[in-house]
TIBAVO-257153 format. One record per residue: residue number from 1; x, y, z of N, C-alpha, C in turn. Coordinates in nm, 2 decimals. Example, Ala and Ser with C-alpha at 12.3 -4.5 7.8 and 13.67 -1.06 7.14 Angstrom:
% residues 2
+-----+--------+--------+--------+--------+--------+--------+--------+--------+--------+
!   i !    n_x !    n_y !    n_z !   ca_x !   ca_y !   ca_z !    c_x !    c_y !    c_z !
+-----+--------+--------+--------+--------+--------+--------+--------+--------+--------+
!   1 !   1.32 !  -0.57 !   0.78 !   1.23 !  -0.45 !   0.78 !   1.32 !  -0.33 !   0.78 !
!   2 !   1.28 !  -0.22 !   0.71 !   1.37 !  -0.11 !   0.71 !   1.29 !   0.00 !   0.79 !
+-----+--------+--------+--------+--------+--------+--------+--------+--------+--------+
//
This chain:
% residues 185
+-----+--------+--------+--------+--------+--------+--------+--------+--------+--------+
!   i !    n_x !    n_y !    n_z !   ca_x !   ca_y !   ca_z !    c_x !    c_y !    c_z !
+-----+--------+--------+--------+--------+--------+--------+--------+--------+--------+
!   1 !  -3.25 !  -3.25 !  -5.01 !  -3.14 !  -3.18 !  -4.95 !  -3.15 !  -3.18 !  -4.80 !
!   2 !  -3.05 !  -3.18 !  -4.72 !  -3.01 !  -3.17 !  -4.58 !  -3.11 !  -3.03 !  -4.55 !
!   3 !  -3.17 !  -3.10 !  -4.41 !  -3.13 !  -2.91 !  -4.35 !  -3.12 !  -2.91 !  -4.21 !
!   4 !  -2.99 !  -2.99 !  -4.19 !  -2.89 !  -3.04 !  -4.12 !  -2.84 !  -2.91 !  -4.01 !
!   5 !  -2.76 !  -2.93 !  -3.91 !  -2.79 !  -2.87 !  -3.82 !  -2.62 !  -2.80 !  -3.80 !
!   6 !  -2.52 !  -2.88 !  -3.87 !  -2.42 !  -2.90 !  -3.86 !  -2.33 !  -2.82 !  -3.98 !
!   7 !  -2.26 !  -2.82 !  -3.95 !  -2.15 !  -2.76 !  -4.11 !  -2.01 !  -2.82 !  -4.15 !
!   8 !  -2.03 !  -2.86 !  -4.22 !  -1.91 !  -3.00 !  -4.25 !  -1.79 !  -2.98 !  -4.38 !
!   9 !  -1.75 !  -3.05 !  -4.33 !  -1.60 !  -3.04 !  -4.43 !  -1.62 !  -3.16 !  -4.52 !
!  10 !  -1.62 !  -3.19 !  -4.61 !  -1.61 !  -3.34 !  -4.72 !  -1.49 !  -3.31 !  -4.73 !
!  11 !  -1.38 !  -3.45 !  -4.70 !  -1.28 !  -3.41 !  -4.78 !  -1.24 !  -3.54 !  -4.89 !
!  12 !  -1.19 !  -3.54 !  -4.99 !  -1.16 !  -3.68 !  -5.09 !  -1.03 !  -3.69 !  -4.99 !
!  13 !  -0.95 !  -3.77 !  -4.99 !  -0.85 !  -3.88 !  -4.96 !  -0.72 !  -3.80 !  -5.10 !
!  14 !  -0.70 !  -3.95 !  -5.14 !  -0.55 !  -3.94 !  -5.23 !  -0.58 !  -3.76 !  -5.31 !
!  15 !  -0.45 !  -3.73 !  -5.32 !  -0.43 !  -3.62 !  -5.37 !  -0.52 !  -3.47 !  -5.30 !
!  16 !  -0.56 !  -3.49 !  -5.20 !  -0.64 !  -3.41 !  -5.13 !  -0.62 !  -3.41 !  -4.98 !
!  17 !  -0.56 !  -3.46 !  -4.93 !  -0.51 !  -3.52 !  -4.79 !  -0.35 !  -3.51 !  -4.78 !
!  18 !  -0.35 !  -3.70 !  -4.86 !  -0.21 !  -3.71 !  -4.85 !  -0.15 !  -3.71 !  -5.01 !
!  19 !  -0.02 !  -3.75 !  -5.04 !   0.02 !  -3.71 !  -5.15 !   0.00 !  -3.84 !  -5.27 !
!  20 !  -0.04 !  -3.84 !  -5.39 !  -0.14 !  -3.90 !  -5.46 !   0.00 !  -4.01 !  -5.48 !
!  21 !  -0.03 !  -4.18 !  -5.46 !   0.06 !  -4.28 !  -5.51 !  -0.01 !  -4.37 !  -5.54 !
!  22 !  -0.11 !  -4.39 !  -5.66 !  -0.14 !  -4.42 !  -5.67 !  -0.26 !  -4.58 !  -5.57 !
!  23 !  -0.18 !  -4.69 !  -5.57 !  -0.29 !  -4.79 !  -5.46 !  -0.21 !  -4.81 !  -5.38 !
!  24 !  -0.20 !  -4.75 !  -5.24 !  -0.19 !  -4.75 !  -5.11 !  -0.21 !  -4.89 !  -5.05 !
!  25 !  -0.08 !  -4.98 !  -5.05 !  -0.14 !  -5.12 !  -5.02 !  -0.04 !  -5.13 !  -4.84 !
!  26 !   0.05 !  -5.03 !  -4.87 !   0.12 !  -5.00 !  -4.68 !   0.12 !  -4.87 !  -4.63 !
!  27 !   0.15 !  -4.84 !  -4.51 !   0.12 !  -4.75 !  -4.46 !   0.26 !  -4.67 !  -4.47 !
!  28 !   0.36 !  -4.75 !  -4.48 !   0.52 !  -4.65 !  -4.50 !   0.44 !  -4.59 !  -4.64 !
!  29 !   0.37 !  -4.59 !  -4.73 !   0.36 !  -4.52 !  -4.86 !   0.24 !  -4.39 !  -4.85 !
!  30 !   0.21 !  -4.38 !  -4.72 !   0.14 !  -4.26 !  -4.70 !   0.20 !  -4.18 !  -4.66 !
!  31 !   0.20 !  -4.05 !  -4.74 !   0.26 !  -3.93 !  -4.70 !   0.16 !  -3.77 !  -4.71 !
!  32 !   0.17 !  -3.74 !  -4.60 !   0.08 !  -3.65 !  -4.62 !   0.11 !  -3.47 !  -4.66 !
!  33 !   0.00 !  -3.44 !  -4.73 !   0.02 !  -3.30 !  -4.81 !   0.10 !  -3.21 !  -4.68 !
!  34 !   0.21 !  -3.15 !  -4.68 !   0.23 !  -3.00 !  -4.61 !   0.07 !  -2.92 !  -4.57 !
!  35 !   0.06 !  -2.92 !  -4.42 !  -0.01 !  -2.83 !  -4.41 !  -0.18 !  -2.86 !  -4.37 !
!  36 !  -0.21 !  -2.99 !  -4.36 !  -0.27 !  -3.07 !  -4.42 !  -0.33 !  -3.06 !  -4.24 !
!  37 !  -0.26 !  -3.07 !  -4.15 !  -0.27 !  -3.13 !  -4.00 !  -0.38 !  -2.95 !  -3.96 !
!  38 !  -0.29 !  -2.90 !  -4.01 !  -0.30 !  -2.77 !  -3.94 !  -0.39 !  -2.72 !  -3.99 !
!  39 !  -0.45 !  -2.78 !  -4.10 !  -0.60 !  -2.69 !  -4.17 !  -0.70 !  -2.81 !  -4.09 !
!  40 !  -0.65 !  -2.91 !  -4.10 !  -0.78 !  -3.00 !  -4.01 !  -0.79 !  -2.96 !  -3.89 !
!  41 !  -0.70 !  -2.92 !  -3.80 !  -0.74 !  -2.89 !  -3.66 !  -0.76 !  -2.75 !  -3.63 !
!  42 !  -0.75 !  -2.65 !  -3.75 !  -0.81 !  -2.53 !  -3.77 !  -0.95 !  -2.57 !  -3.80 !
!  43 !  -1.02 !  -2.69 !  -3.88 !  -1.15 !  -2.65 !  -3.92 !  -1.21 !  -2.71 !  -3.85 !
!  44 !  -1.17 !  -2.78 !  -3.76 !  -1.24 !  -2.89 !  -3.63 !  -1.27 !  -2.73 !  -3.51 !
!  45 !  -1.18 !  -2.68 !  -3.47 !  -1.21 !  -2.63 !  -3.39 !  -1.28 !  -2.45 !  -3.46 !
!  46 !  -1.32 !  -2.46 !  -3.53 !  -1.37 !  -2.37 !  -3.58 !  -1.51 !  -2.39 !  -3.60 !
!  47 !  -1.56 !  -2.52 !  -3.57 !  -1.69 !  -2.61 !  -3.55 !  -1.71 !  -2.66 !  -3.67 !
!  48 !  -1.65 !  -2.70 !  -3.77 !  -1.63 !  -2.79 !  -3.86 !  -1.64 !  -2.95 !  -3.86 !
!  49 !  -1.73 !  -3.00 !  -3.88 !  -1.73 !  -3.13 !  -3.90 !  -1.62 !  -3.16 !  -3.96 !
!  50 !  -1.54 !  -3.30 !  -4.02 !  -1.44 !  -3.38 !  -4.11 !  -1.52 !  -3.48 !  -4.16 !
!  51 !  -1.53 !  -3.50 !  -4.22 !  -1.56 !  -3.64 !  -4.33 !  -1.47 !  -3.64 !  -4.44 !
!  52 !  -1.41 !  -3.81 !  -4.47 !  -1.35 !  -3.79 !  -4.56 !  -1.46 !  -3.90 !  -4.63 !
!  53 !  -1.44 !  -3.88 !  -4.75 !  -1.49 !  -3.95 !  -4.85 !  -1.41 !  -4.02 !  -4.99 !
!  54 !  -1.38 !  -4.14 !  -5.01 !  -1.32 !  -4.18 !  -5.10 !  -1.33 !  -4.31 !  -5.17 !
!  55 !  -1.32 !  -4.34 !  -5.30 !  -1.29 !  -4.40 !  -5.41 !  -1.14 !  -4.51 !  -5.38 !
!  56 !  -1.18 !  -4.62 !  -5.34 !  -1.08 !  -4.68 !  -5.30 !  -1.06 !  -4.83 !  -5.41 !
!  57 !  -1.07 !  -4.80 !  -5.55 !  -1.11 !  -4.92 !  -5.62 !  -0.98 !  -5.04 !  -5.64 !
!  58 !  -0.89 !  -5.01 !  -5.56 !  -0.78 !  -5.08 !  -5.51 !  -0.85 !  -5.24 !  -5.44 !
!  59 !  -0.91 !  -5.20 !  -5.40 !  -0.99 !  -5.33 !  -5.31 !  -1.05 !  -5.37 !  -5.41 !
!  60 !  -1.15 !  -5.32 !  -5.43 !  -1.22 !  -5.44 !  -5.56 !  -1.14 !  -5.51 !  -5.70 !
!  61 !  -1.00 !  -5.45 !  -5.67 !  -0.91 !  -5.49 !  -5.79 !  -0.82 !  -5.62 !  -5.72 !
!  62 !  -0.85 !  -5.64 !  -5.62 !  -0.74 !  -5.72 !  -5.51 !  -0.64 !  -5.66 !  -5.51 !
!  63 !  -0.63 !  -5.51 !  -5.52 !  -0.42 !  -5.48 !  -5.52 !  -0.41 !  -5.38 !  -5.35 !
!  64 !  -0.55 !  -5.36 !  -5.29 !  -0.50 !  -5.32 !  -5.17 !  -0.57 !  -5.42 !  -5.08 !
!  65 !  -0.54 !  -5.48 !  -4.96 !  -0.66 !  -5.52 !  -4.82 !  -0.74 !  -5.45 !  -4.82 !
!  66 !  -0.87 !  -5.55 !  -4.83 !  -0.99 !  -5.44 !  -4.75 !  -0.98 !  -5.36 !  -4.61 !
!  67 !  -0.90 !  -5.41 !  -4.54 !  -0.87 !  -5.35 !  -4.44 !  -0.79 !  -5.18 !  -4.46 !
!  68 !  -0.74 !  -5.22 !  -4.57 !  -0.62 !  -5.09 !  -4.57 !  -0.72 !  -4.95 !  -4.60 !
!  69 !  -0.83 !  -4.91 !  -4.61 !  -0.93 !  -4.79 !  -4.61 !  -0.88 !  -4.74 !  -4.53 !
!  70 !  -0.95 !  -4.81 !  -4.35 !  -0.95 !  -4.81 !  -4.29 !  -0.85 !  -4.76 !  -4.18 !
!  71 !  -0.76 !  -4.84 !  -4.23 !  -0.55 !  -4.86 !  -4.15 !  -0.51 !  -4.74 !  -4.18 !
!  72 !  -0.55 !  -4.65 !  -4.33 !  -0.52 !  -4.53 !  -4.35 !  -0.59 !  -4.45 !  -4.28 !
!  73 !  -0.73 !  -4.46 !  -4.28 !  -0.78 !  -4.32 !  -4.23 !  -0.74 !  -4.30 !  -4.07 !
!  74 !  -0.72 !  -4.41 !  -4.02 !  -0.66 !  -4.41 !  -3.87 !  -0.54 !  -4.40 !  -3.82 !
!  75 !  -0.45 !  -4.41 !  -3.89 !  -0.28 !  -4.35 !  -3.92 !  -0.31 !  -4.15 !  -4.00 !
!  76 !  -0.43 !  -4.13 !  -4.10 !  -0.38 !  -3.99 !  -4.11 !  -0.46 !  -3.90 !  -3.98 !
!  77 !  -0.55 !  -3.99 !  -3.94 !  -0.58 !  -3.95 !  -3.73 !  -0.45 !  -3.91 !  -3.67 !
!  78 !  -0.37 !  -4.02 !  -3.68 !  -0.30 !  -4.03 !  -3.56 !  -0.18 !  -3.93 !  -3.59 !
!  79 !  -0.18 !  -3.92 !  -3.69 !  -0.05 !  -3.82 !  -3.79 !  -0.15 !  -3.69 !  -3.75 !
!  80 !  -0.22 !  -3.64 !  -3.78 !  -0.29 !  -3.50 !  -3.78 !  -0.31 !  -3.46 !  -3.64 !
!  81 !  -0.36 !  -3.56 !  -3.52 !  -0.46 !  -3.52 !  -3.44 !  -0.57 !  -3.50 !  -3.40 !
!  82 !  -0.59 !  -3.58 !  -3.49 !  -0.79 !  -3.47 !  -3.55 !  -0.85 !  -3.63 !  -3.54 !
!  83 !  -0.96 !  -3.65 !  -3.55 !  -1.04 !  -3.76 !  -3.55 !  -1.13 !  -3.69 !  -3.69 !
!  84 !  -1.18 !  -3.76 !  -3.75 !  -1.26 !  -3.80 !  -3.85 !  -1.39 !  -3.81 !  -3.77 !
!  85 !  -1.51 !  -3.70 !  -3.82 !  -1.62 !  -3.70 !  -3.78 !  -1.75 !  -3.86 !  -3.81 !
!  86 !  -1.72 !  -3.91 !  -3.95 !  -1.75 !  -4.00 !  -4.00 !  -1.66 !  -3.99 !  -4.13 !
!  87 !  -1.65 !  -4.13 !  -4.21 !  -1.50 !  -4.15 !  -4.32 !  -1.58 !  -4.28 !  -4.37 !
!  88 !  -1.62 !  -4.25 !  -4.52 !  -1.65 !  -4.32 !  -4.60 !  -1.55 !  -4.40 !  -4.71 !
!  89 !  -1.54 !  -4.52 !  -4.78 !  -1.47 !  -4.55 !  -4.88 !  -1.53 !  -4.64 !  -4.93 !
!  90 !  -1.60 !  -4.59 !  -5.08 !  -1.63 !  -4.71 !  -5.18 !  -1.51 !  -4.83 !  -5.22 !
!  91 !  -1.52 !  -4.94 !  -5.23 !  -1.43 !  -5.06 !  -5.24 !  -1.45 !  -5.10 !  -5.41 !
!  92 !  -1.57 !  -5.02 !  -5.49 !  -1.57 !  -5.09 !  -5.59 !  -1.52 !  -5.04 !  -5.71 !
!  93 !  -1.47 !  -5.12 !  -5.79 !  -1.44 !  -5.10 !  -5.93 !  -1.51 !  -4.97 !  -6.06 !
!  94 !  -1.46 !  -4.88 !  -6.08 !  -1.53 !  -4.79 !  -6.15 !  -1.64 !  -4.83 !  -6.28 !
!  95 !  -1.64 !  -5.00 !  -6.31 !  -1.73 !  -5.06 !  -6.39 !  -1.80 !  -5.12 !  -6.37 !
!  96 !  -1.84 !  -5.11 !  -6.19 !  -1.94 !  -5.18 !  -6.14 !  -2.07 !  -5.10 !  -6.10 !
!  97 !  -2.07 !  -4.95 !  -6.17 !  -2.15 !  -4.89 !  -6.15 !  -2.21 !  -4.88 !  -6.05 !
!  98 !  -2.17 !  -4.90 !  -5.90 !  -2.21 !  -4.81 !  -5.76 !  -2.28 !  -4.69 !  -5.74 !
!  99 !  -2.40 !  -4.71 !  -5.64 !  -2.40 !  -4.55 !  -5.62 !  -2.33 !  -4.47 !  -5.54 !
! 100 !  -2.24 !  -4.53 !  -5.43 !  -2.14 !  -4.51 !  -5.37 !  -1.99 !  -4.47 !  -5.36 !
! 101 !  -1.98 !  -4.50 !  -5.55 !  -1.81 !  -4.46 !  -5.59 !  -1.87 !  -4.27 !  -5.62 !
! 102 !  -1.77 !  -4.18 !  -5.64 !  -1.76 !  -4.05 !  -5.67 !  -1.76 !  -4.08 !  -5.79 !
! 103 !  -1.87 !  -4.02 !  -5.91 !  -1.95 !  -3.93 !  -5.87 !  -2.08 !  -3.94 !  -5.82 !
! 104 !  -2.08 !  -4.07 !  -5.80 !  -2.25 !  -4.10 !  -5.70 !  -2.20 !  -4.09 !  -5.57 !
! 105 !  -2.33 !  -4.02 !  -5.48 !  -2.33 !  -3.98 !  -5.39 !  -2.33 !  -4.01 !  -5.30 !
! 106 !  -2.43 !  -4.19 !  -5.31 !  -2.50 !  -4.26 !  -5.20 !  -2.39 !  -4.17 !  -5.08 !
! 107 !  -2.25 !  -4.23 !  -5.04 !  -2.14 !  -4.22 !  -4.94 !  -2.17 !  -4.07 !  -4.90 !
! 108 !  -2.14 !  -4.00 !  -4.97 !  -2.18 !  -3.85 !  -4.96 !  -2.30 !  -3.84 !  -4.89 !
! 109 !  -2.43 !  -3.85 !  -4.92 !  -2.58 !  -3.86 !  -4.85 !  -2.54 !  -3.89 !  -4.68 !
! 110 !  -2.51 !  -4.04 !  -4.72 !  -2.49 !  -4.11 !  -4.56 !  -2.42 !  -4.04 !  -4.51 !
! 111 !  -2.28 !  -3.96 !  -4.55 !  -2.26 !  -3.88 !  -4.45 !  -2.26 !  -3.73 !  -4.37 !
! 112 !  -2.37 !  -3.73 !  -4.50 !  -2.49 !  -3.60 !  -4.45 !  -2.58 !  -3.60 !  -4.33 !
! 113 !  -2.63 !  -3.74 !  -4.36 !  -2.72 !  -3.80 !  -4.28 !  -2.69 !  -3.82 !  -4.14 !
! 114 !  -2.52 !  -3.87 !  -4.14 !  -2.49 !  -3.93 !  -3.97 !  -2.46 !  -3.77 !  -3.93 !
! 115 !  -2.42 !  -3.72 !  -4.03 !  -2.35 !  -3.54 !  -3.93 !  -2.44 !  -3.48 !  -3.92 !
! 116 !  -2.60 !  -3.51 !  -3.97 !  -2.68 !  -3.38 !  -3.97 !  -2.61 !  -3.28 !  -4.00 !
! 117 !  -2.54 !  -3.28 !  -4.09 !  -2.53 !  -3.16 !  -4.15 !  -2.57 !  -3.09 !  -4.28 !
! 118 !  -2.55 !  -2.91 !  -4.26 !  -2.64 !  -2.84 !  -4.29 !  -2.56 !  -2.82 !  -4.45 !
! 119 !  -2.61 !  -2.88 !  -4.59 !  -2.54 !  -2.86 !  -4.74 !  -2.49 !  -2.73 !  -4.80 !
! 120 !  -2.58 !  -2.64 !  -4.70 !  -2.59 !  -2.46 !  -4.74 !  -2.46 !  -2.43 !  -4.70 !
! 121 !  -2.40 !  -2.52 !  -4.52 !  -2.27 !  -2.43 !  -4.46 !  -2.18 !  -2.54 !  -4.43 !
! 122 !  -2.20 !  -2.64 !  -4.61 !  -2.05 !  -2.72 !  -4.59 !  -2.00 !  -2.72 !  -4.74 !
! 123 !  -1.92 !  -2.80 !  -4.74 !  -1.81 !  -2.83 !  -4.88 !  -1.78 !  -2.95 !  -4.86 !
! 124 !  -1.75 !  -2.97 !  -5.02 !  -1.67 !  -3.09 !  -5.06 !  -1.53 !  -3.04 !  -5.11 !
! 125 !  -1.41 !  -3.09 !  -5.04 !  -1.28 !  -3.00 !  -5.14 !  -1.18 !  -3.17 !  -5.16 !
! 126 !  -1.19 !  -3.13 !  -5.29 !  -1.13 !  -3.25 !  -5.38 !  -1.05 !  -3.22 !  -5.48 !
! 127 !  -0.98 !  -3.31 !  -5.60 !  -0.91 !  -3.28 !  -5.64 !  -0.93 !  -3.36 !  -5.78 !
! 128 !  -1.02 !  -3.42 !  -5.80 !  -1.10 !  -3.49 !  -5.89 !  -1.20 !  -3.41 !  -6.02 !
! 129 !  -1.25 !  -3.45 !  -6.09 !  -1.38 !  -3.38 !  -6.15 !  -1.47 !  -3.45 !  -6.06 !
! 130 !  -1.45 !  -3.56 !  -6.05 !  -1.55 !  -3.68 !  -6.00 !  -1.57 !  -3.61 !  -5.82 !
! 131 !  -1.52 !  -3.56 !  -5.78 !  -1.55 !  -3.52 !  -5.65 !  -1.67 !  -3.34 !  -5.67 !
! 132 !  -1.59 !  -3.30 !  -5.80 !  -1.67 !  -3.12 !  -5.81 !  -1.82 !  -3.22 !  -5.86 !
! 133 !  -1.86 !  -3.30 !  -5.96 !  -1.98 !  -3.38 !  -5.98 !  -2.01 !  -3.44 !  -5.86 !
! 134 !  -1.97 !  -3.50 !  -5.79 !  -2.06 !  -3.53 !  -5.66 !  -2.12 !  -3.44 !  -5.56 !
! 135 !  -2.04 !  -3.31 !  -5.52 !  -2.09 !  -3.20 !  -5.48 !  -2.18 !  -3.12 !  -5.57 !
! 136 !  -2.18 !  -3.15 !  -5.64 !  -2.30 !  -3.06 !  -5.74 !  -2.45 !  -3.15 !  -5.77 !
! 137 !  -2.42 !  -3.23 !  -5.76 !  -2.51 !  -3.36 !  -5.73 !  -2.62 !  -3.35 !  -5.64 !
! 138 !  -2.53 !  -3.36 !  -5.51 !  -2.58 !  -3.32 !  -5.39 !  -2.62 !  -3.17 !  -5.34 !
! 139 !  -2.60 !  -3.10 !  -5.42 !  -2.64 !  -2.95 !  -5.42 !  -2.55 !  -2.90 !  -5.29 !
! 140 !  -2.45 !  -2.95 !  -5.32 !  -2.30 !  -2.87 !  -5.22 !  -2.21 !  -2.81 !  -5.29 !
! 141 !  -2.13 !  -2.68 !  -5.25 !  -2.04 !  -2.61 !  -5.26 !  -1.91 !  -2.69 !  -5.27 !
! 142 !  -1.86 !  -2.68 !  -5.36 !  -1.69 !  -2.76 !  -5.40 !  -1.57 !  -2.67 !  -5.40 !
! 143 !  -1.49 !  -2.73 !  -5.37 !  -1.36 !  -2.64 !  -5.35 !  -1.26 !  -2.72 !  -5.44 !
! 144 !  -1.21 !  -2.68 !  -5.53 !  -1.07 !  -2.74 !  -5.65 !  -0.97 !  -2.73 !  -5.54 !
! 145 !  -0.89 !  -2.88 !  -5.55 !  -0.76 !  -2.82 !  -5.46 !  -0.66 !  -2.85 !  -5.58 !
! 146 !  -0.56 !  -2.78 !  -5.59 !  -0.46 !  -2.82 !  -5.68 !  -0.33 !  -2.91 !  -5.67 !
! 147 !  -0.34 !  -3.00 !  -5.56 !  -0.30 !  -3.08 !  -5.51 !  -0.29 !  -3.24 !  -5.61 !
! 148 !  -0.24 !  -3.33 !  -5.59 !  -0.29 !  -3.48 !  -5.66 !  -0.31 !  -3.43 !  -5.83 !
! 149 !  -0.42 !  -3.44 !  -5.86 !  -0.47 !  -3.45 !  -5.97 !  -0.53 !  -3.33 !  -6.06 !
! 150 !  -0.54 !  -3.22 !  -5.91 !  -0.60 !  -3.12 !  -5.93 !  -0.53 !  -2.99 !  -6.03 !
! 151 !  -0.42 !  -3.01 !  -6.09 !  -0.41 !  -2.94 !  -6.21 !  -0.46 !  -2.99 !  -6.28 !
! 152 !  -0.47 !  -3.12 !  -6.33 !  -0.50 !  -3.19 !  -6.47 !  -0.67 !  -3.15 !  -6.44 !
! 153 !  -0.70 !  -3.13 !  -6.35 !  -0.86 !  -3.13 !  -6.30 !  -0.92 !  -3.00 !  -6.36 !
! 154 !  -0.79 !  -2.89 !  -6.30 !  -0.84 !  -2.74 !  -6.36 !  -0.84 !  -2.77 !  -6.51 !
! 155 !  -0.79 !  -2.79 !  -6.56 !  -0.75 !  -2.81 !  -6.72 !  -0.90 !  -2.90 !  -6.78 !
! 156 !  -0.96 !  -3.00 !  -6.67 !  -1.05 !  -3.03 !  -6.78 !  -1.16 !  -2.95 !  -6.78 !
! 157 !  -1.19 !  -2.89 !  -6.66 !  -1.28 !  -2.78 !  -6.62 !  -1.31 !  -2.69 !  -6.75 !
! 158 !  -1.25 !  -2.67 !  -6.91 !  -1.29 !  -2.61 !  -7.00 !  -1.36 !  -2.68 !  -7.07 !
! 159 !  -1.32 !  -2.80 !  -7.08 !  -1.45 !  -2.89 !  -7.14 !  -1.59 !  -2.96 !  -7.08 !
! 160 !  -1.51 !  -2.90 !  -6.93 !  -1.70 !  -2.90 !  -6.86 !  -1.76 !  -2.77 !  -6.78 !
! 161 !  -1.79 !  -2.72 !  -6.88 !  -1.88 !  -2.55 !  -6.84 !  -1.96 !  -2.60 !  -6.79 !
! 162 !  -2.03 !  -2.72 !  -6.72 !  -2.15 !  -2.73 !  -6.65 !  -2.11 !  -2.76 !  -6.46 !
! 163 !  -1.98 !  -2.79 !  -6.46 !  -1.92 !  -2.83 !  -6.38 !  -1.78 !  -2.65 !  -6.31 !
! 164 !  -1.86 !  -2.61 !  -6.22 !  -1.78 !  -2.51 !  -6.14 !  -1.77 !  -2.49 !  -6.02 !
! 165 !  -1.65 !  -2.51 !  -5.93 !  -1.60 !  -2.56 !  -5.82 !  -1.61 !  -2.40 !  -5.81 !
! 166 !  -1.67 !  -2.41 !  -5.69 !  -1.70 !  -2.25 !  -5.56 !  -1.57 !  -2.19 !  -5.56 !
! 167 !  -1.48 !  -2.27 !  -5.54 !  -1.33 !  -2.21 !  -5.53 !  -1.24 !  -2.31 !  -5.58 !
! 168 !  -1.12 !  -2.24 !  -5.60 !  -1.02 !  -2.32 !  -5.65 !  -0.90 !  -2.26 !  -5.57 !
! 169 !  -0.84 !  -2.38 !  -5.51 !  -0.75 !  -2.34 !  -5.36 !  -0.61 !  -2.42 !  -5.43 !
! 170 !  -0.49 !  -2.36 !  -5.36 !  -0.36 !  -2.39 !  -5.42 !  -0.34 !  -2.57 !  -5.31 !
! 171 !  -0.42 !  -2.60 !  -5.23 !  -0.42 !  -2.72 !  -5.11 !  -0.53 !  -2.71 !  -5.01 !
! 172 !  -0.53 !  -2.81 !  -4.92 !  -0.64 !  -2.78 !  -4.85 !  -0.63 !  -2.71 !  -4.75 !
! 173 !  -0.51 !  -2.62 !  -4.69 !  -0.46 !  -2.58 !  -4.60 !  -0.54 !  -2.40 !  -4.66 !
! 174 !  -0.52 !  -2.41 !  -4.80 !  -0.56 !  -2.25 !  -4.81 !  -0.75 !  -2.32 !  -4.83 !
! 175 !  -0.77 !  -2.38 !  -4.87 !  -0.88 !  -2.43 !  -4.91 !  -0.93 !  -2.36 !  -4.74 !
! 176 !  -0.90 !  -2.42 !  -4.65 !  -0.96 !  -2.39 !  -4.55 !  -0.97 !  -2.22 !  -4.48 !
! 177 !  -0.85 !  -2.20 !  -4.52 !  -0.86 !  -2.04 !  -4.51 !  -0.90 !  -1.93 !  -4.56 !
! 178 !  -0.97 !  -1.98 !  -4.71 !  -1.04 !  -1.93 !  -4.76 !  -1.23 !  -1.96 !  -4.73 !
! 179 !  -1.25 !  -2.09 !  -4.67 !  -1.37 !  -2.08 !  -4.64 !  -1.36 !  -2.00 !  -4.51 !
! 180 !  -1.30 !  -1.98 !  -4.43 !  -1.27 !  -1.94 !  -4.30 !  -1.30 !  -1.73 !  -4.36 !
! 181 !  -1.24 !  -1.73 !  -4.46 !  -1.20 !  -1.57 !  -4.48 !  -1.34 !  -1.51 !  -4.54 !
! 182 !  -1.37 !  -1.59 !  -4.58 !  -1.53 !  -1.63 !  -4.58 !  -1.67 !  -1.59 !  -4.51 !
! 183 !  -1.62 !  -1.58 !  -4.38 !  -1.71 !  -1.57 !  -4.28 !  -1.80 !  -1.70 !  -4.27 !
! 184 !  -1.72 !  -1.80 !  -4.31 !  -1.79 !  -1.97 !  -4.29 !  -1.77 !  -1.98 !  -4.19 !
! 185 !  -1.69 !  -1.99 !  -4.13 !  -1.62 !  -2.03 !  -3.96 !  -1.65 !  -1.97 !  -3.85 !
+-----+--------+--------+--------+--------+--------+--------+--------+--------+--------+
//
């Protein structure tokens, strides 16, 4: 475990950011969640690291550029305001067994590592099961957003009692207001 100096935001990408369309191969097809701008530059200035972290297996399928990770994370920059403290994206195939796709960590770790930050006073908020397993992995606090995927996500959550997300937020806009109401911030 970290014992990092910093306190960080993990955030997943599709369905947790912007609005879930499946493989993102242009930039007119990114659209971002309501609300989304203004919880990032609430948790930036509240001394919040940003990391996003994501599963981009569009690339290892050839149906997105390898470039387009990238072209996104710097278009939902320029759309928000906010800069990205460090922004990870696995490229591979969910049958390539990576330790880098969600729910392996490797990406997660590294971006522990570049923020020094501290696991005790950060989160992972996703919308995945594969994101609440990576934070539990890494012995971090997860936040359910119900955004993207994140109803189907609550729903599977009965068939995994070993798997329980810290909170369960209606987006990441309350996601953040609630770690904030918190006394995280």
């Amino acid at each position: 475990m970290s014992s990092g100096i910093t306190k960080a935001l993990f955030l997943d990408r599709d369905g947790t950011i912007n609005v879930e369309r499946g493989y993102i191969n242009d930039l007119s097809m990114l659209e971002l969640i309501p609300g989304v701008a203004e919880a990032m530059l609430k948790a930036k200035r509240t001394g919040y690291k940003l990391a996003m972290i994501t599963n981009q297996a569009g690339v290892g399928r050839g149906l997105t550029p390898p470039d387009m990770p990238e072209r996104i994370q710097k278009e939902i920059e320029n759309r928000c305001g906010v800069e990205f403290d460090d922004a990870r994206a696995c490229p591979h195939k969910p049958d390539d067994a990576c330790a880098c796709r969600k729910p392996g960590t490797l990406n997660l770790q590294r971006s522990i590592e570049a923020l020094q930050a501290d696991v005790a006073k950060s989160f992972f908020i996703g919308d995945h099961l594969r994101d609440l397993e990576c934070a539990a992995r890494a012995g971090m606090r997860s936040i359910l957003v119900l955004t993207g995927h994140g109803k189907d996500t609550h729903a599977e959550l009965q068939l995994k009692p070993e798997v329980v997300p810290t909170y369960v937020a209606a987006d990441l806009a309350a996601a953040v207001e609630w770690i904030l109401a918190q006394g995280e911030g």
